[in-house]
C-alpha positions, -999 to +999 in steps of 0.1 A: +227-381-115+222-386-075+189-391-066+171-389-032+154-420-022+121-404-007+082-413-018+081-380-036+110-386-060+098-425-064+060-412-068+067-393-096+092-416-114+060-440-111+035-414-126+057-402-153+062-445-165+024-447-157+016-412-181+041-432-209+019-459-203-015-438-205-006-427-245+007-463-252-019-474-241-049-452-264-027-465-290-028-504-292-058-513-267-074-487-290-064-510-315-072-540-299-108-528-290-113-535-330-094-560-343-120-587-335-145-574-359-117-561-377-106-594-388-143-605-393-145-581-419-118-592-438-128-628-435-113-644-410-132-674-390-135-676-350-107-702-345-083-679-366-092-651-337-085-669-315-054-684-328-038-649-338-047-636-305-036-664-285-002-669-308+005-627-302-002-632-265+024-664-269+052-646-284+046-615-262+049-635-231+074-664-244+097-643-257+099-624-226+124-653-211+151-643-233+144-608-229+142-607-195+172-627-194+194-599-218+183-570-197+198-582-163+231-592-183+234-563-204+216-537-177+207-521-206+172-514-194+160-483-211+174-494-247+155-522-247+124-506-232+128-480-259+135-503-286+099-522-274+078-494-275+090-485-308+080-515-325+046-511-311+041-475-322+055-487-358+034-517-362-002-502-349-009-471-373+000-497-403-031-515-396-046-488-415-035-501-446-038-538-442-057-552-471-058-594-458-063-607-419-029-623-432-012-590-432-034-576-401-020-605-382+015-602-391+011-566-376-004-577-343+017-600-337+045-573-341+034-555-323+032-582-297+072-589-303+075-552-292+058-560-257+081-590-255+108-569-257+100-540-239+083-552-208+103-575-185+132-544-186+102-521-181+088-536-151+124-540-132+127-506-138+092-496-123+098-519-096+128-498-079+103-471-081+076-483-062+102-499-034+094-473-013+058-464-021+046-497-015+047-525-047+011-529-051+004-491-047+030-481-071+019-511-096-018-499-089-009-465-098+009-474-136-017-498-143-047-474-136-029-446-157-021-475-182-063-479-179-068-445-182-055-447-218-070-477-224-108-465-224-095-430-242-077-454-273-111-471-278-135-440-269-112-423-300-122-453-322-160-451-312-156-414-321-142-419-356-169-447-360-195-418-348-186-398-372-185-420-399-151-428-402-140-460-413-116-486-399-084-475-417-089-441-406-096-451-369-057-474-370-043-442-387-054-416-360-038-438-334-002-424-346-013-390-322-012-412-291+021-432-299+044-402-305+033-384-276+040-418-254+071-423-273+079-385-263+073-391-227+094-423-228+129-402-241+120-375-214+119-402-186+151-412-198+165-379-196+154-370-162+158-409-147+186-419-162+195-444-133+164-453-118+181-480-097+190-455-070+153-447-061+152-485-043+166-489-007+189-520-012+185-536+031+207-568+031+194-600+035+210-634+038+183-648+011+195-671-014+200-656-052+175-678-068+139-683-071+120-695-041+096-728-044+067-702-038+076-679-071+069-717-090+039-722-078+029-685-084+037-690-117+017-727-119-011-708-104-011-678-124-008-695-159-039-715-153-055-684-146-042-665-181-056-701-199-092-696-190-091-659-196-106-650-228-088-625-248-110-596-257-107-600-294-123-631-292-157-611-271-158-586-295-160-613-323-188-628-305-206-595-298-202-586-339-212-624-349-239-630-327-251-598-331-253-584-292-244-551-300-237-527-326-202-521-340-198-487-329-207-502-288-180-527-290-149-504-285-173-483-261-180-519-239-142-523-240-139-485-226-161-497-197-140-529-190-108-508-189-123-479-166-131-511-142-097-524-145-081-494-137-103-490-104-097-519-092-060-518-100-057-488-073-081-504-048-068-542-051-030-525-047-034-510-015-054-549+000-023-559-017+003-540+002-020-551+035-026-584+030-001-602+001-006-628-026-037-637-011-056-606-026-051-626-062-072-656-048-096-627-038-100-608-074-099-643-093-124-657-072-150-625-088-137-628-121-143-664-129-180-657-136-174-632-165-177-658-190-215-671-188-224-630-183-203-625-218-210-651-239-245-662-226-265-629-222-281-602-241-264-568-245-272-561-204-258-589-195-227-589-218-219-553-199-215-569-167-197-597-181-175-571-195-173-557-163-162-585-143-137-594-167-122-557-164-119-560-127-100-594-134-075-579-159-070-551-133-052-574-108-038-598-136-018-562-147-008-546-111-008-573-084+001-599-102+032-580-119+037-565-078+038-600-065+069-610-087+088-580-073+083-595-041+091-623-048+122-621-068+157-610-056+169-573-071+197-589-094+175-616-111+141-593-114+141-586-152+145-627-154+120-638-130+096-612-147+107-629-181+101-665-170+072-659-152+059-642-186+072-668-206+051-695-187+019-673-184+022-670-218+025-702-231-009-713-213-023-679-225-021-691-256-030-728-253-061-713-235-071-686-266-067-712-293-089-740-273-114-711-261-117-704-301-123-739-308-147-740-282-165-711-292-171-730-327-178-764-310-196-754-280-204-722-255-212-741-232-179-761-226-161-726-234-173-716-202-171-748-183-134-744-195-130-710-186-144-712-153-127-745-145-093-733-153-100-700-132-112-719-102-082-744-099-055-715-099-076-704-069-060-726-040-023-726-058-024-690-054-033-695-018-010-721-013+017-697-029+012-667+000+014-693+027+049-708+016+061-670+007+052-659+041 
């Protein structure tokens, strides 16, 4: 199929991954909104959060070296975006019948694999979409449709909660969302077949590999992922310290996701203005979300949640743009793969000492948290200098 390169054809080849995202999305963040407490419930300790959270975040980003890797060799990009999102959609609803945290964790860390697979080919293939619209628009626009599922998922699980439904029944119900995203997803396929054509290719006498400022993007950016709490690991400490009501949690997590989609759009277009340098900006807000979290009553704890929303915004659009950028056409899939791979690994070295923390101390969790935060601060500065 011939395409036209224009901003209309690339715009909507970005909306219709970004509505694919949308039902994804309502599925496993609805998911994730609960499995904190979840896990609680079937009587698993803070460290083991923290641990299954951080290991599913490990193998979701680590694996994504070798997937990334497999998708520039093979070009097989939509097979292996497929095959992704169908271990996701698989693995999610079965958390309905999961009768041990042993078993629950098995499946979220599936469903992790599924991410692995699916999202270095995913994002190479958004990236030649948003070529022409502008990488941190185009990235703001998937991740704030991405967002937009992300407070309907756990606004459906407060709902079944409302009306007294019970945890199985509020994994089971999240089948609706995954079928019509995996619907989407063949229909893309059909229409975009080649999405490759919708990026203007403008030779360049660059060299093929990764520059020195992609490395210390990556440096910077992993220390950032290591003093980021996963959510799973808030919600426990809403449920065991008693901040707020179960039914509130996935509606908090609602609230963090509307603010991560907002300030995905917004932080694209300073993106698009001003570079790399917009990270330093949003990670420079977001490193006080932790005292507001895990320090204050149930006001407080909303504007934690807040904060940390606007953090995961850029950490999901500009951060993701900022690779394209930086990486040449031929090698994107990889560089999105090893720059996963690395965030990923400090991800989860940074969820399974936050756990221990949490157990140990507060206090020193947030002396990490923020510490960790406030050194990737000048690497990332240090990074849009040298790409300049």
């Amino acid at each position: 199929m011939k395409y036209e390169v224009s901003k209309e054809r690339a715009f909507e080849f970005v909306l219709l991954l970004g509505l694919v995202s949308l039902f994804a999305d309502a599925t496993y963040e609805g998911a994730r909104s609960i499995i904190g407490p979840y896990f609680e419930i079937l009587g698993a300790s803070a460290v083991t959060v923290g641990f299954v959270a951080g290991l599913g975040e490990l193998i979701g980003y680590g694996l994504r070296i070798i997937t990334g890797l497999a998708a520039d060799r093979t070009k097989a990009y939509w097979a292996i975006t497929i095959a992704g999102y169908s271990t996701t959609f698989v693995a999610i609803p079965l958390l309905a019948v999961a009768g041990s945290w042993e078993f629950a964790a098995f499946l979220v860390i599936l469903d992790r694999l599924g991410k692995a697979l699916r999202s270095p080919a995913r994002d190479a293939i958004l990236s030649q979409g948003t070529n022409v619209i502008g990488r941190g628009y185009g990235f703001g626009i998937h991740e704030a449709l991405d967002q937009i599922g992300a407070v309907a998922g756990p606004l459906i699980i407060a709902g079944v909660f409302f009306y007294n439904g019970g945890y199985s029944i509020a994994f089971a119900i999240l089948a609706i969302p995954a079928a019509i995203a995996f619907s989407l997803l063949l229909f893309a396929r059909k229409i975009y077949p080649s999405p490759e054509k919708l990026e203007i290719s403008i030779p360049t006498l660059e060299r093929k590999g990764l520059s020195n400022a992609y490395w210390v993007y990556l440096l910077a950016a992993s220390l950032l992922g290591a003093g980021y709490a996963d959510f799973a690991l808030i919600a426990y400490h809403f449920k065991s310290a008693s901040i707020i009501a179960d039914t509130y949690i996935p509606i908090f997590f609602a609230v963090a996701m509307a603010c991560d989609a907002l300030s995905a759009l917004l932080l694209g277009r300073v993106f698009d203005k001003i570079g790399i340098s917009t990270i330093a900006i949003s990670s420079a807000i977001s490193v006080f979300f932790a005292p507001f979290v895990f320090l204050g009553n149930a006001y407080f704890a909303l504007i934690g949640v807040i904060i940390w929303g606007i953090g995961m915004g850029a950490q999901e659009s500009i951060l993701r743009a900022a690779v394209a950028e930086m990486s040449p056409k031929e090698r994107r899939a990889s560089a999105y793969g090893i720059f996963n791979t690395g965030y990923g690994i400090f991800w989860f070295a940074g969820s399974v000492l936050l756990g221990l923390l949490y157990d140990f101390s507060i206090f020193y969790l947030i002396i990490f948290s923020m510490g960790a935060q406030v050194v990737s601060l000048p690497l990332f500065l240090y990074a849009a200098k040298k790409h300049k």
